[in-house]
N, C-alpha and C positions, 0 to 999 in steps of 0.2 A: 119214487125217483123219476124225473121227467130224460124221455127219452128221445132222439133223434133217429130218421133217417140219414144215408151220406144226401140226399136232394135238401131236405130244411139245414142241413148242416152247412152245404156248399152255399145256401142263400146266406145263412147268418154270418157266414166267412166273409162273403161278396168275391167268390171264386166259383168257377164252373166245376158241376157235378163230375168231372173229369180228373180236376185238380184236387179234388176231396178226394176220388179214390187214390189216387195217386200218394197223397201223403197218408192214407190210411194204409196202403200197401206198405208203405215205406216206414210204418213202425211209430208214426208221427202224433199218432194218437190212437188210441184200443177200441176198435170194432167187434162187436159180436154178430151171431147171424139170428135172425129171428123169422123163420121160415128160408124164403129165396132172399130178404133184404138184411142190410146190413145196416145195424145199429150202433150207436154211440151213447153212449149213456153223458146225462146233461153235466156233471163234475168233469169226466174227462175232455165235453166239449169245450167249457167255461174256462180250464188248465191251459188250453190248446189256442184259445182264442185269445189269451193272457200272451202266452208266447208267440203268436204269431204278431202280435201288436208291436214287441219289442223286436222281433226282426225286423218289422214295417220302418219303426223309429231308426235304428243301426243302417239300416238299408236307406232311409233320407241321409242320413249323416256321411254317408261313402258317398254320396249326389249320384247313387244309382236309382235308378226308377221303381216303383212298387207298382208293378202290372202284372195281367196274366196272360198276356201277350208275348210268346216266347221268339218271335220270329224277327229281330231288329235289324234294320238296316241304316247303321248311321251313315250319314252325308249333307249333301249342302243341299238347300233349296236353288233351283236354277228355274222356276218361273211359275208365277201366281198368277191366275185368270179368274178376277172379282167378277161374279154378277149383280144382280139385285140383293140374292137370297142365297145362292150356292157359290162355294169357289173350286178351282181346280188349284192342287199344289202339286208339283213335280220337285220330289227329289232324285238327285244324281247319289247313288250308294255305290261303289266301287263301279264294276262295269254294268251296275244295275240301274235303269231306270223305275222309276216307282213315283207311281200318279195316283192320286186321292180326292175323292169329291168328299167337300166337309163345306159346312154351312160358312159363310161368310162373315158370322158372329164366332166363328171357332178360329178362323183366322185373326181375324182385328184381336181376339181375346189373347192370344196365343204375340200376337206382337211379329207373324211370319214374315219375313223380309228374302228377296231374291240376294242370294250370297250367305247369310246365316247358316247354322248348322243344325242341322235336325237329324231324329230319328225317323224313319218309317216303319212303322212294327203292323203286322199280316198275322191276323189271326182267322181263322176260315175265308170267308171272301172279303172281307172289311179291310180294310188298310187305316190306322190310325198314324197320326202326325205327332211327333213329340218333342216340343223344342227345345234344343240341341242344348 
């Protein structure tokens, strides 16, 4: 039987080794230990990866976001600074301001407009854009 670490597991999720343990803590699927690491055996990965898919799905259908970005800040974008290749977006999030450097093809692709509504979500020092 083909076995995991929570590292190859948090890859084949496309979550951080963080959010693996996290739901293995949480009962979310059965780890064993095998020395100091902590294993997943491939049937309860496979079970687990089946059900997180259908939360994924139920989670588009509420038009709530599937990220692992826990930190959001919704608000309105109140000013874009295009360059060649990089932009600046600033959103207003209550009394937070929150500015993002993201490529200028992530802007145009994203359709960001000054007034529209977006999210800012802060996951270590990154700041991702997400429209509103």
């Amino acid at each position: 039987m083909e076995s995991y670490t929570i590292g190859q597991a948090a890859r084949l999720l496309g979550v951080s080794v963080d959010t693996a343990r996290r739901w293995a803590d949480a009962d979310r699927f059965p780890t064993r230990r095998d020395g100091k690491r902590r294993i997943v055996d491939g049937p309860d990965l496979a079970a687990f990866c089946v059900e997180a898919a259908q939360e994924a799905a139920s989670a588009e259908d509420s038009d709530a976001p599937y990220t692992s970005a826990r930190n959001a800040f919704p608000g309105i974008v109140t000013g874009i600074k295009l360059g060649d290749v990089a932009a600046q977006v600033e959103v207003q999030a209550g009394p937070h301001r929150v500015v993002s450097l993201l490529t200028r093809e992530a802007v145009e692709e994203l359709g960001l407009e000054v007034g529209m509504r977006a999210t800012a979500r802060v996951k270590s020092t990154s700041v991702h854009i997400d429209r509103g």
